[in-house]
N, C-alpha and C positions, 0 to 999 in steps of 0.2 A: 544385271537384269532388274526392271523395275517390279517393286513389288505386287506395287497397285494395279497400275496398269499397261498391259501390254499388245504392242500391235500384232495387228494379224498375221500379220510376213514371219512375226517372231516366231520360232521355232518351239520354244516354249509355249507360243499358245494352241497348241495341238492338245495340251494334255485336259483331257477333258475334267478332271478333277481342279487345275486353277481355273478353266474358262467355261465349264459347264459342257451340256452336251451342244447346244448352236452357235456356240463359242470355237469349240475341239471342232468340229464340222468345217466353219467355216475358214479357220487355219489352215485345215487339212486341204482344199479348196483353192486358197490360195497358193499352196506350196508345190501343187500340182502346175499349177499355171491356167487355173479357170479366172474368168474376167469377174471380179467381187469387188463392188463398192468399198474406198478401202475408209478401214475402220482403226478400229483398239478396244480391247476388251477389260472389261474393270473384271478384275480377278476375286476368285470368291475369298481370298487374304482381305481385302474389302469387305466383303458381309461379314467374315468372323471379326473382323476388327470391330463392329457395329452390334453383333448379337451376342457376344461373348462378355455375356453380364448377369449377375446370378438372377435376374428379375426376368430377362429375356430366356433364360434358356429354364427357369422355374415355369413358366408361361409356356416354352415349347412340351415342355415333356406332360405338360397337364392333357396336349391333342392327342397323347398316346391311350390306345384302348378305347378310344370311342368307338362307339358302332357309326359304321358308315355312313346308314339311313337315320340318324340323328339329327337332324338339318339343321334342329333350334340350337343345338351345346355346341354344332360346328360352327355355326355361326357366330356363335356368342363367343366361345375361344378362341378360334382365329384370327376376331375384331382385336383382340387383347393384344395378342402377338404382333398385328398389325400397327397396330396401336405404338405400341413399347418402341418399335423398330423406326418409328416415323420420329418419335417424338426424342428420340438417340442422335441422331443425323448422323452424318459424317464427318467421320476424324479428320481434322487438318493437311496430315498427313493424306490421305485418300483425296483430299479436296485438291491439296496441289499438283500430285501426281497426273489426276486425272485434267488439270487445266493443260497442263503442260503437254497433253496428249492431244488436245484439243485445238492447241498452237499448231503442234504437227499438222495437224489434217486439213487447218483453214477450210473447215468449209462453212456455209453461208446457214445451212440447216442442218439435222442431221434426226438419223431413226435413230431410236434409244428401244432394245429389247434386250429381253429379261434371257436369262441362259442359264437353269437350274442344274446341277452334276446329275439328277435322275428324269433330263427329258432327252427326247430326242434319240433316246435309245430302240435297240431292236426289240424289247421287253415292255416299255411302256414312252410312248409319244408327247404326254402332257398338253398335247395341241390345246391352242386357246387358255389354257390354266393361268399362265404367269401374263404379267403387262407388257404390250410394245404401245409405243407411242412414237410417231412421224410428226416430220418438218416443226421439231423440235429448235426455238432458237438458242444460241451459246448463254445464253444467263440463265435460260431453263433445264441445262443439261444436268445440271446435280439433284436439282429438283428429283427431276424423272428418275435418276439412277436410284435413289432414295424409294422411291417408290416402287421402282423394279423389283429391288431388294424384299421389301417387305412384303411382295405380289409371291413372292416363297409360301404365302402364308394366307391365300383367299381362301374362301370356304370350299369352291371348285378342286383347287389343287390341294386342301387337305383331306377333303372326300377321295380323291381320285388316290391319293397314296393309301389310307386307310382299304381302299377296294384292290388296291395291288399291293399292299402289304409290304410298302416301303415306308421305312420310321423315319419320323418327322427329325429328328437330330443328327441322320446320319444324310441328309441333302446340303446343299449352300446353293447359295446362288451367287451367279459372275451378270455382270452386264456390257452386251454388244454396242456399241455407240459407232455409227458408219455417218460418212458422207452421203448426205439426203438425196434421190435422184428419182429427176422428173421427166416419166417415161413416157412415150407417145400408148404404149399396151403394158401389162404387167395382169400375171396370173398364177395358176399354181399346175404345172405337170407333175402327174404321176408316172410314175414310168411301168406300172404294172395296174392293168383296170380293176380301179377299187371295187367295181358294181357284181363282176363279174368272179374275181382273181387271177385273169388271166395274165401270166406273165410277159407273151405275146404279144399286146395289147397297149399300147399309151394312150393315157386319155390325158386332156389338156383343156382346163377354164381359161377364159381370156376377156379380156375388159379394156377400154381404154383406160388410159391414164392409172394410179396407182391401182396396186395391187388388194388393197383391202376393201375395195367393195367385192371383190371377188370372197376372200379368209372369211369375209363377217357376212356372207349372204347378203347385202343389201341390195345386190339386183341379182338379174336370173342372167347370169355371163354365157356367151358363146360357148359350145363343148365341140370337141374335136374328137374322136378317134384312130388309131394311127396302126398298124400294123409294123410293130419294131422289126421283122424282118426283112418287108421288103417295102415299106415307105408308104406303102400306098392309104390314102387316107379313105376309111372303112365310113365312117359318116361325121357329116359337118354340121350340128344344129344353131342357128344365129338365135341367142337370148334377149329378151326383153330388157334389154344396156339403157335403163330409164335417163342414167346418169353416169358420170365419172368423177373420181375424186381427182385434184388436183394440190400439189404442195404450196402453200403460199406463200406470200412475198412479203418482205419488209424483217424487220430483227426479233418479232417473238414468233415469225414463223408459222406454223396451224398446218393445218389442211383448210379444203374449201372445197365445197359440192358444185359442180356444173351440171346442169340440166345439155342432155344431148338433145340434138335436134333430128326430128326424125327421119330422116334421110341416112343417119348416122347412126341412130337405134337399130337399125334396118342392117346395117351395112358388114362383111366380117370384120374381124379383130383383126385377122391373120391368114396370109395367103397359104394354100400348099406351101412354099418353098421354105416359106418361114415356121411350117409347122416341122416339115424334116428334118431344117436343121435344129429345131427345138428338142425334136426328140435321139435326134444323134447323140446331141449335147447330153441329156439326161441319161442316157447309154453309157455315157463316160464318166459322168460321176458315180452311177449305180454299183462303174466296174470299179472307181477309185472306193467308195463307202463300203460296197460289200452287200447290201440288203436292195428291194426294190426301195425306190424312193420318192419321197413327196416333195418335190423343190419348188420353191418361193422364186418368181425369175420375173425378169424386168425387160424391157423393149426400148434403147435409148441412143438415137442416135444410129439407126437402125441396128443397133447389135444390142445380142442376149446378153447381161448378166446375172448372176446368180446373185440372189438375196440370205436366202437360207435353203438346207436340205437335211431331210428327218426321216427315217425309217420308217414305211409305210406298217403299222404294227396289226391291223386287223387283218391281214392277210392268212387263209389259211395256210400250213402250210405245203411244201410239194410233196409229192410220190417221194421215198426213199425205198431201194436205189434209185437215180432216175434210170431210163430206157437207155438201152445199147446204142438205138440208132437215135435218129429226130423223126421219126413216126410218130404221129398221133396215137396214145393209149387212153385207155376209157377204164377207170376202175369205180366199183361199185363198193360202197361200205358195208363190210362183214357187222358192223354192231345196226344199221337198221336193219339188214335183213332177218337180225336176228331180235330189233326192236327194241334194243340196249345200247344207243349211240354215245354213250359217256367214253370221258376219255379212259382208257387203261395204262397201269404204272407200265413201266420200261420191261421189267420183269414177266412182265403176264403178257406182254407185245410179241417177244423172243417166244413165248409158252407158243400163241397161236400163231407164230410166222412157221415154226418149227412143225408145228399140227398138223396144219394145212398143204404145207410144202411135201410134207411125206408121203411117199404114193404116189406122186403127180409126174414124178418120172415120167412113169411109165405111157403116161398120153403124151407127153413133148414129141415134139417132130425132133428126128437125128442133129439137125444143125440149130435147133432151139438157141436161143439165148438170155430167154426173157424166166422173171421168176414171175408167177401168177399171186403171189401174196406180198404185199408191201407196206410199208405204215407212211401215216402221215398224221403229225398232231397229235399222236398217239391212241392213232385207231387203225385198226385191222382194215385194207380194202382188196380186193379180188380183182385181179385183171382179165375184165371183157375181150380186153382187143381180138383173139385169136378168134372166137366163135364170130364177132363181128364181121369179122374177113372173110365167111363163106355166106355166101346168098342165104340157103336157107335155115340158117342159125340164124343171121341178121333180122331177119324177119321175126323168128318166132322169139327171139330173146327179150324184148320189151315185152312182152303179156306175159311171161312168167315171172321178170321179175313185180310185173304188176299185185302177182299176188303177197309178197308180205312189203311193198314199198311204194306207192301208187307213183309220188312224184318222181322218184327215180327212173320210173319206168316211162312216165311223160317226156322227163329231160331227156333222158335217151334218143325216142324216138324224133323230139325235134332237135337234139344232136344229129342226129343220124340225118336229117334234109338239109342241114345248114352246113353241114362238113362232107358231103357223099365225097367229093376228092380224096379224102382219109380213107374208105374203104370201096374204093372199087369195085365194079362187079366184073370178076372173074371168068366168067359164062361156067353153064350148066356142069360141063365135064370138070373145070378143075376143081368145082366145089365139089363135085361128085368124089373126087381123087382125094380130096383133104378131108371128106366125113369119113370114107374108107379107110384113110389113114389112121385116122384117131382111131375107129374102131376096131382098125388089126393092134394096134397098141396097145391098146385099152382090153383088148377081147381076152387075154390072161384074166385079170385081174375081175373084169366084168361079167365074163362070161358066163359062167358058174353061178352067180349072183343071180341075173337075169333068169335063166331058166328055169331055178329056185322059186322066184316069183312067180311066175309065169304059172309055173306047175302049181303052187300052193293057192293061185289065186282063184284057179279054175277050180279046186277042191273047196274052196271057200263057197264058191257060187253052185256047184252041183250038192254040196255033202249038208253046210252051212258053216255059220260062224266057229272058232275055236272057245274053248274055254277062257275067261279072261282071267281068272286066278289063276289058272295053268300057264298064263303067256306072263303073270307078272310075276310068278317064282322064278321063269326060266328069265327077263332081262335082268331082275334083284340079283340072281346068281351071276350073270354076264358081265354085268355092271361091278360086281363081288369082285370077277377075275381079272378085271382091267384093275384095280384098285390096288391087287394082290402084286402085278407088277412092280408097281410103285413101291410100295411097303416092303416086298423079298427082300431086295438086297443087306447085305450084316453094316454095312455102314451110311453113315450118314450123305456122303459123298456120292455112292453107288447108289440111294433113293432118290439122291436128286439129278443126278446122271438120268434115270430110269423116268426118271419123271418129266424130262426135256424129250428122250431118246426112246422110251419103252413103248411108245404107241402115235399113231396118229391118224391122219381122217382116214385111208383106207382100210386099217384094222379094224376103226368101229362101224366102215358103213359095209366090209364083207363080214363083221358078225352079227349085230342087227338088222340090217333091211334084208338079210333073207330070212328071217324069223318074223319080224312085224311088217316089212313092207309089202309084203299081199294083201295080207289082211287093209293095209289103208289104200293100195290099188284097188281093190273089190271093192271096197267102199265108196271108192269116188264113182267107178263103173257105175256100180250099183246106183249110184244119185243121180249122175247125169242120166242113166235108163230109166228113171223114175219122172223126171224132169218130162220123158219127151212121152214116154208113155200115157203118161196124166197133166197134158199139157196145163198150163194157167195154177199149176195148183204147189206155187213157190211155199207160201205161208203153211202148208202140210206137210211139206218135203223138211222146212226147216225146223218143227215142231216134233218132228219122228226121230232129229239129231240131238235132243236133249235127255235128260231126266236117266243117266245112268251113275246108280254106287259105287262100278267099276272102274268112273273114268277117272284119273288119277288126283285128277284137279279136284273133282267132284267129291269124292274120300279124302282127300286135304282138309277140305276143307267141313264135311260135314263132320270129322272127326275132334274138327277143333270148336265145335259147337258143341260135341256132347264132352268136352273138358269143362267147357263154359256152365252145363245143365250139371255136371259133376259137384262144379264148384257151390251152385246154386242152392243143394240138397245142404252144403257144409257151411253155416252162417257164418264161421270166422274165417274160413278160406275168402271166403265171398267177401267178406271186410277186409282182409289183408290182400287181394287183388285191385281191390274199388280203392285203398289208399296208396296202391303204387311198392308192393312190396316185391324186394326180390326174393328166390325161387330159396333160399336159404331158410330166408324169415316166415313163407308162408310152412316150410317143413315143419318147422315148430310150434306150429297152431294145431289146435284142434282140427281132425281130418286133414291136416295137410300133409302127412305122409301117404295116404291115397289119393289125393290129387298128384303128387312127385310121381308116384310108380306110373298114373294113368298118361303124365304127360312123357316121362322115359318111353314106355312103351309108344309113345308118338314119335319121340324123339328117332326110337331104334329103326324106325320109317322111312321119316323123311328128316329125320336131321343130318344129313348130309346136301340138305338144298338150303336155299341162303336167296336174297334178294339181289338181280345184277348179278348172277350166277358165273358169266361169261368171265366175269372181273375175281380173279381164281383169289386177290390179296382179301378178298372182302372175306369175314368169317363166317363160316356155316352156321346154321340154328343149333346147333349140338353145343357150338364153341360158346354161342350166346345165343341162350331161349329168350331174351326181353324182349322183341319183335311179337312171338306167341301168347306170352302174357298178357302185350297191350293189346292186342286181337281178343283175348278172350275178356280181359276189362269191360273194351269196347261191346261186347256179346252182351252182357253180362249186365249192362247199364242199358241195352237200345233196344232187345228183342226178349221173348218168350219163351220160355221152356218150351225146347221141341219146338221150336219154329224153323229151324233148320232143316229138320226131318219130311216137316208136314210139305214145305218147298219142293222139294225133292218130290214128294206122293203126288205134289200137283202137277210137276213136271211130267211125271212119268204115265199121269192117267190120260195130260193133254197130247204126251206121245200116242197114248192107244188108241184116242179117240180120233187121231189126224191119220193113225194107221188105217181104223177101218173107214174114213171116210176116201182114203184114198184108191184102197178095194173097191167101195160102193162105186164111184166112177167109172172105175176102169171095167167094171162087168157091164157091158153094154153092148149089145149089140152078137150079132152072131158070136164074134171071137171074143166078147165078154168075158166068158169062164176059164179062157185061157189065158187072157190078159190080168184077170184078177188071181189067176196064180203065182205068174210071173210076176206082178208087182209086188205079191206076198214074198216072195224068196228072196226079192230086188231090197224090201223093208229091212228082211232078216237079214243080211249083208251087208248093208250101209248102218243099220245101227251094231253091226257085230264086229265091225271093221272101226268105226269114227271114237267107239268107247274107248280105244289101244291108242289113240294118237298124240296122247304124252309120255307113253312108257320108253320109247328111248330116250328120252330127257332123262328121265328118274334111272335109267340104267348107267349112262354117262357119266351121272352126279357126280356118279361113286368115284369114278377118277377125277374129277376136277377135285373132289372133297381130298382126295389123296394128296393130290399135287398142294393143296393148299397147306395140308397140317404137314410135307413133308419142308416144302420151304418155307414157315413156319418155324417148323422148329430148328432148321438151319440159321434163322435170324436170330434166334434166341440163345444159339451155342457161339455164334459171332458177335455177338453183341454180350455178351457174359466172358468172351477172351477181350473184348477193347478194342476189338474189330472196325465195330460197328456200334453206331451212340446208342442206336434204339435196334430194339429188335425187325422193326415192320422198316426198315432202312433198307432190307435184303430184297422186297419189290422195288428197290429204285436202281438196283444194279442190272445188269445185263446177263445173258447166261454164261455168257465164257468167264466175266469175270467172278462169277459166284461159283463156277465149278473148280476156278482156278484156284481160289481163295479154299474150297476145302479139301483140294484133292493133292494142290504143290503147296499149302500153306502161305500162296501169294500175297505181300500187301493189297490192301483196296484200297488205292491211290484217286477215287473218283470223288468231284465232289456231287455230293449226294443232294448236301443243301439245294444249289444251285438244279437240279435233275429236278427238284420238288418242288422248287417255283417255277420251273419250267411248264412242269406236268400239273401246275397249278395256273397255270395262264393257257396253256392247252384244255385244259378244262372247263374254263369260262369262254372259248369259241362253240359256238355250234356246225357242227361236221357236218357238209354235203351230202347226201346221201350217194351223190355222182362226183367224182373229181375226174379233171384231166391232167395228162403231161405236164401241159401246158398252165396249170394250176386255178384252168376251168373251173367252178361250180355251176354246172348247168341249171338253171331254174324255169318251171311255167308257170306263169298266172293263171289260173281258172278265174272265168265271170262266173259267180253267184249272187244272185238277188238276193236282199237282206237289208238290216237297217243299219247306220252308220256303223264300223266298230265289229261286224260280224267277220270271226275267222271259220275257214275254209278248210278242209281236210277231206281225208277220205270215209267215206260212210263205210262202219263196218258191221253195224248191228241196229236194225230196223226200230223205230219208236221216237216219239218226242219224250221230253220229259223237262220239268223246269225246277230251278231249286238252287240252295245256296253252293259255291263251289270251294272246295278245298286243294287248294294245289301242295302235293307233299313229292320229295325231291328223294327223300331216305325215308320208305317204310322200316327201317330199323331205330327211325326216331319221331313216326312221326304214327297219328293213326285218326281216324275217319271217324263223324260222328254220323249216327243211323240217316239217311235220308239225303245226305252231301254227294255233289257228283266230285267225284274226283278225277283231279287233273295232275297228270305227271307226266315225266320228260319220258317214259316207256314204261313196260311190264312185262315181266316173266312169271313166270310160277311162284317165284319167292315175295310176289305180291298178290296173291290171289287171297291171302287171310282177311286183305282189305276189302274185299268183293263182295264180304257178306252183309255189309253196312251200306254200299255205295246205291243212289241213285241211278246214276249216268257215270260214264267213262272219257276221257279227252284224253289222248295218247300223243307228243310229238312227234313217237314214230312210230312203225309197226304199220301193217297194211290189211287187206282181208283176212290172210290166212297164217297169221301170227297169232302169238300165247294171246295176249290181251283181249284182241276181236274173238274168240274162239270161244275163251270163257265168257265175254261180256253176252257171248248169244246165246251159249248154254245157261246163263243165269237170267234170260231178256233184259237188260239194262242196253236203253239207246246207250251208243258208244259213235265217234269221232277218231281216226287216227291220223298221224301224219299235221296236227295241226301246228304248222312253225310258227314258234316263238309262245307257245300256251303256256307254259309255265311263267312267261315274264310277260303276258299282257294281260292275264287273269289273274284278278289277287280274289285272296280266299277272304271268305263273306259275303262277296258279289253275287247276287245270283243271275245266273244261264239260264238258256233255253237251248239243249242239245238235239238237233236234228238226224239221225241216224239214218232217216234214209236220204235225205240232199246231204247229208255231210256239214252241217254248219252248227257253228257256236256262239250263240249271239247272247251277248251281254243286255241284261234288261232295268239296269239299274243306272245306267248313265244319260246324262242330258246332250 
């Protein structure tokens, strides 16, 4: 075997470690029997031969540890590296080898590209990073290879490893050298629609003549659309084909730019026939590679060959399991609904598949086969399909999810007109037969529930509101006894058995929502009665929902204000917080062992809540108070003794005064005094009801807090036997194999690493709020007026407001200076300490009637939610202008 360099037929050049990844690819390709330009690939024994020299590989490990967004040092060190490599050439050895390959192929020009061992993989693509270079003549070939080589080493492709966290000294690079070919079309198929994710779906650019005006964007190419199942072509758009490249002629070879003529700009690339069998082709290596695919393909002599083929890597990815049959399924993401769309570890996936799935028996129809909880990416989504399949669920199912998901609920319903063949209408009776069904199913488990409500909500509205200290001893205790599950058992094994196994959604929604869910039924009643009663009079109805010390948010947070006026009274406390001390350092100061007891006693509260709550690995504020600390810092440095309070006294007096102006109205006329009763009772009812609307959160905690310190401290007894490297490694396992591992004393045979780059490249996609089957992400554009650069979202909390922006990603690292609108990727409660500093609010997800909008209105801060991609198009210092009731975020500092 040659060492340098070897052809592509060779069977050795499959392995992608001597030939890189579009080396391995391309082997693979030929050995299949696909038509490939034949070639030979210079082996990355070649680049070690060339950089395996203490100057060059002192120079490579210097790129280690840069920050990514360092532009100037990547620059400057990669030139180095580049440099070294250039100025090395090629060994003799590599020279001859590679002539002698070059004899083989006789051909007249040839492409020369670069084939790194870390591109072209399922994990990271490197597209465009490393050098190709075409119609390369035979005295330029070493040249180019040379340069290949040292293209390991652009600033592009050491940025992009530093951002995927691949080390600079564990890549090489091989180089692809083919026989040059000059196609009538040449373009790039996808086999799965990049725009969209639909795997159904091939999209296909096409160009005359070579394929890199298509790779490099230099004109706007023909796009095809293709239905892989059944050929038929979905839409044809003809591109602005200014030009075509051409291979040149004569012995140093080039490229050469033609101008087309217009007849021919005009004209397709590609007939139907030629797009089908384009995408058959692409079908068959998708099945030979394994991933969808991005293939490099050429048009010559009227047949396809393939150039190159690379794993399509931005793709979300599918539903897990997929579906029984090939039905169309529609699932809705459980972390926007719940306005916490981050990825979660493997571990906490298994927590919520296992949650949610519990209970849900009992509504399956007998011959079911489908599960309603699935992941993808590592997020939690909910399968729609089943209510979509009766008319009048179909129907009403987009307006509710409109309330915590706005775009979700858009995609839907123009899902729903673009796909009606997917769900059928049934006629009246069979839908009529399949809500009956559910509901004789369902009627055990519900039944009791419902009436519950029903009956307690009617006492709400005749008697009035409950007590609200009386309704939060009894969820504290509720929440106490779910807790207590988890914790009973005598062994380690049997808490976290109890902790997968001990509860799930229908335990906690039949023992809170018959306790609290009247009281927030009554309340809605109550508003919408208020609504029509006193028509026009929205800005009093949402003014009489503010200003309570009972609501849970509301006591968060004014609690963590009076630590902040605690600390104020104690001038070294107040010094030793203003310097960043921790909660140890500040005990030992003067007063700061009554500041420790005052914030325990916070702690005994709410220190089982935590930021990203949903995300069970994340620790609670119990486990780490420094989240509270920089909150009360930030207090402490931006606001007034008792400024928090006085908030609060203004709140509640502009409640009383929207109360009685909404009385004053409604007295009018004959039925006046009766109207002005009933809007009085309708007041006392909506505010007695909307105060309770985060207390099953805070009931809940307690088991999430449980589940966390119990696999917790599971990592920490496997990871002290040698089990496990680190203790927080027991979120990247799965649940069978963490029960197995403490209950049979099983090896953990997984690699865990590999699970966390995973779950770390799942985590830099952003998650659809809608996926399909078919690996849809449904999207709508809204038209909003605005000035260049303005994003669009859902208005969730009335008011402009203008000012500097701060985008923070970890409130447990990061914290808000007074008067900053803050922008984050969502909110829960375990972000609400930031709320007392904030401006304005910009939310990526979350919808009306989420944590975030909810507080943002009980505090009046214009708020934005749902606005995609806020965290990465706003950077902090810039100031906004946040529009709450159009919903927009406009940038006021750019040209």
């Amino acid at each position: 075997m040659n060492q340098f360099a070897l052809p592509l037929e060779d069977e050795a050049a499959t392995d992608l470690a001597s030939t890189g990844g579009k080396g391995a690819a391309l082997a693979r390709l030929v050995a299949a029997g696909f038509a490939v330009p034949p070639g030979v690939c210079v082996t990355t024994a070649a680049y070690r031969a060339v950089a395996d020299t203490p100057a060059i590989r002192t120079a490579i490990e210097s790129l280690e540890g840069l920050d990514p967004g360092d532009a100037e040092a990547i620059a400057e060190r990669s030139a180095a590296v580049r440099s070294r490599i250039e100025r090395r050439g090629l060994p003799a050895a590599v020279r001859r080898d590679v002539a002698d390959a070059l004899d083989a192929l006789d051909a007249g020009t040839y492409a020369v590209r670069s084939s790194a061992t870390a591109e072209d993989l399922p994990t990271a693509s490197f597209a465009g990073q490393h050098e190709t270079f075409l119609g390369v003549g035979g005295r330029e070939v070493l040249d180019r290879i040379r340069e290949c080589l040292s293209s390991l080493f652009t600033e592009r492709a050491v940025a992009y490893r530093l951002r995927n966290g691949v080390p600079h000294s564990e890549v090489a690079m091989a180089v692809v050298v083919q026989a040059m070919v000059d196609p009538e079309a040449a373009g790039v198929l996808f086999t799965a629609d990049p725009a969209s994710g639909n795997r159904c779906v091939a999209s296909i650019d096409a160009n005359f003549g070579l394929g890199d005006t298509v790779v490099a964007g230099t004109v706007s190419p023909d796009n095809a659309r293709v239905d892989r199942r059944t050929g038929e072509v979905l839409a044809y758009e003809i591109g602005e084909k200014s030009h075509a490249l051409r291979s040149g002629a004569g012995e140093r070879g080039g490229t050469e730019t033609v101008e087309l003529p217009s007849g021919r700009r005009e004209s397709r690339v590609l007939s139907d026939a030629q797009l089908r069998a384009l995408v058959d082709l692409g079908g068959r290596v998708e099945d030979l590679l394994g991933d969808p695919q991005d293939v490099e393909w050429a048009l010559a002599d009227g047949e396809f060959v393939l150039l190159q083929s690379r794993p399509i890597t931005s793709l979300f990815p599918l539903p897990s399991p997929p579906p029984a049959d090939d039905r169309l399924r529609v699932y809705l993401s459980f972390g926007h609904a719940q306005a916490m769309p981050e990825a979660l570890p493997p571990l906490v996936v298994d927590f919520w598949r296992g949650f949610m799935e519990g209970g849900a028996d009992a509504l399956r129809a007998d011959d079911a086969r489908w599960r309603w909880v699935v992941e993808a990416g590592d997020r939690i989504y909910l399968d729609l399909t089943p209510p979509l399949r009766v008319g009048p669920l179909r129907r009403a199912l987009p307006g509710r999810i409109a309330a915590v998901n706005e775009p979700a609920s858009d995609a839907l319903r123009d899902l729903l007109a673009r796909r009606r063949d997917a769900f059928p209408d049934r006629g009246r009776s069979t839908d009529a037969l399949a809500v009956a069904g559910a509901v004789r199913r369902g009627l055990p488990v519900l039944g009791a529930v419902v009436s519950r409500i029903l009956a307690r909500s009617v006492r709400d509205l005749a008697i009035g509101p409950p007590d609200p200290e009386r309704e939060r001893a009894w969820i504290e205790a509720w929440g106490e006894r779910l807790a207590a599950r988890v914790r009973d058992p005598d062994t380690p094994a049997g808490r976290v058995r109890a902790a997968f196994e001990g509860t799930d959604l229908s335990t906690v929604l039949t023992g809170a929502l018959p306790r609290i869910g009247p009281h927030l039924v009554t309340s809605l009643v109550a508003e919408r009665g208020l609504v029509r009663l006193v028509p026009d009079a929205r800005a009093e109805v949402d003014a009489i929902g503010k200003g309570f010390e009972a609501e849970l948010v509301t006591r968060m947070n004014q609690r963590l204000g009076d630590l902040a006026d605690l600390a104020r009274e104690r001038p070294d406390v107040r010094d030793a917080l203003r310097r960043g001390a921790s909660l140890p350092e500040i005990e030992e100061v003067e007063g700061g062992e009554a500041f420790a007891v005052a914030l325990d006693e916070y702690l005994d509260e709410f220190g089982h809540r935590t930021s990203g709550e949903i995300d069970l690995s994340r620790p609670r504020w119990r486990d780490d108070p420094a989240t509270l600390l920089r909150t009360i810092r930030g207090n402490l440095a931006r606001s007034d003794r008792g400024a928090h309070r006085e908030h609060l006294r203004r709140l509640e007096r502009d409640a009383e005064e929207a109360a009685a102006r909404l009385e004053a109205r409604a007295d009018r006329g004959v039925l006046g005094p009766i109207r002005r009763r009933v809007v009085r009772r309708s007041i006392r009812a909506y505010r007695g009801g909307i105060q309770l609307r985060e207390y099953p959160k805070q009931g809940v905690a307690h088991l999430f807090a449980a589940v966390h310190e119990e696999v917790s401290d599971a990592g920490e007894a496997l990871a002290a036997d040698g089990r496990l490297d680190r203790p927080d490694d027991v979120w990247y396992l799965r649940r069978d194999e963490l029960l197995d591992a403490l209950e049979r004393n099983a090896p953990i045979d997984a690699d865990l690493d590999a699970r966390r780059r995973t779950h770390d490249r799942y985590a830099s996609m952003n998650a659809p709020p809608l996926l399909t089957s078919e690996g849809e992400a449904p999207t709508v554009t809204g038209d909003v007026e605005g000035s260049e650069g303005t994003l669009t979202g859902t208005p969730v909390s009335a008011g402009v407001v203008e000012g500097p922006a701060r985008v923070i990603r970890d409130p447990a690292r990061e914290t808000l200076e007074r008067g900053e609108i803050l922008v984050a990727p969502s909110t829960d409660p375990g972000w609400t300490p930031l709320f007392l500093n904030a401006a304005g609010l910009v939310m990526e997800a979350g919808g009306r009637m989420t944590h975030g909008a909810l507080v943002a209105r009980e505090y009046g801060l214009p708020a934005v939610a749902a606005v995609a991609g806020a965290t990465a198009t706003i950077r902090t210092g810039e100031r906004v202008r946040i529009d709450g009731t159009r919903g927009t975020v406009e940038p006021l500092d750019r040209d």
